[in-house]
N, C-alpha and C positions, 0 to 999 in steps of 0.2 A: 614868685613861685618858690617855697619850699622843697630841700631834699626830704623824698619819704625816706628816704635809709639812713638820716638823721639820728642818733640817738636824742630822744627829746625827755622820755619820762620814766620816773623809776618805778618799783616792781609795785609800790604801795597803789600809785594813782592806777598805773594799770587795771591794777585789783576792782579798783573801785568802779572803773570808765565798764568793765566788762562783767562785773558783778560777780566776783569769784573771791576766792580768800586764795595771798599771794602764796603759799603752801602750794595750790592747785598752778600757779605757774611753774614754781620751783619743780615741782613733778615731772611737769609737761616740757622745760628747759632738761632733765635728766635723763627724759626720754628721748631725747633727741627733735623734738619736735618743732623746736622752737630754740632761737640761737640769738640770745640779747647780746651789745656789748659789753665792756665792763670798764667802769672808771679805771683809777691809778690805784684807788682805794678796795677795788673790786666789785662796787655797788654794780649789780646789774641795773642799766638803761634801754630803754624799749624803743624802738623808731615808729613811726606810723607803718611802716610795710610789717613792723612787727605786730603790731597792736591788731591792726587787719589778718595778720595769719593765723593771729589766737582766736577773734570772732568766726572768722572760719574753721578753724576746730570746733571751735563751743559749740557753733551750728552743729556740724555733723555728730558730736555725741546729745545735745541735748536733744533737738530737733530730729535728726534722724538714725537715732539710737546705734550710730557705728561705733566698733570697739576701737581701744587704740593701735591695734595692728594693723583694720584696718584704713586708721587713720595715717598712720607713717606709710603705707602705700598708698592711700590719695594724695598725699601731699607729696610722697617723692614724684609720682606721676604726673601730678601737673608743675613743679619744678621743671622736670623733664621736659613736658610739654613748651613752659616756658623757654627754657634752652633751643629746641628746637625751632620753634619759632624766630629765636633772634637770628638762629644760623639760616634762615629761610628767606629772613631781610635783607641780611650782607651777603647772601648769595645774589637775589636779584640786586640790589643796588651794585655788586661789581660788575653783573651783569650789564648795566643800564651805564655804568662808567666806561666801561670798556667794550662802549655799544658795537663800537664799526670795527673796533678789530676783532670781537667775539662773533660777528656775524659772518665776518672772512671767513673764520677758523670754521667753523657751523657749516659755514657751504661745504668745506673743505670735507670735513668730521662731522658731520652733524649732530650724532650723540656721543660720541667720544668728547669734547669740547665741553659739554653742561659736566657730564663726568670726572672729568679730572679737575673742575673749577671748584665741585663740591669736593673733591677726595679728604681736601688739607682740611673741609672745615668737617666733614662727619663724624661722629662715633659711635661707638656701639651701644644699644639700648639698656641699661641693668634696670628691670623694675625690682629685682625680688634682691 
């Protein structure tokens, strides 16, 4: 199995794989939308999690005619989404490590104990 966060292809193939002139990435990397890496030499490279985040754009402007502003708010948001969710898993997996003494604590505290297990992982929401 392949890392997707791989730098694998540069801006030309992209172009081509998603039907767009590399101009239309360059835009869309200025606007922040989209974050290639870059060689030694500077060439931007595309990973598959990249290549995937631009057909997701594409979709929402061609397909369902959203502008780009609202497109850097669907995509911080489900970022965000993403994050959240990882913090959702290493919550119950510490939970599920630290099954018998998180359950002491819990009789003891019962919501105070879920609470301060999340404190250190939460943060605050920025959509806007």
């Amino acid at each position: 199995m392949t890392d997707r966060g791989k730098p694998l292809y540069m801006i030309g193939v992209v172009a081509e794989m998603l039907k767009v002139h590399p101009q239309t990435l360059r835009f869309y990397e200025k606007k922040g939308l989209v974050r290639p890496s870059r060689t030694v030499g500077r060439t931007r490279m595309y990973s598959a999690e990249d290549v995937d985040e631009l057909a997701r754009l594409l979709r929402l402007t061609r397909d369902l005619g959203v502008n780009l502003a609202g497109i850097e708010i669907i995509l911080k948001m489900r970022r965000r989404m993403i994050e959240m969710q990882k913090q959702i898993e290493d919550l119950v997996s510490y939970l599920r490590e630290d099954g018998g003494e998180a359950k002491e604590r819990a009789a003891r505290e019962p919501r105070e104990a879920l609470a301060r297990a999340a404190s250190g992982q939460l943060r605050p929401v920025d959509l806007f």
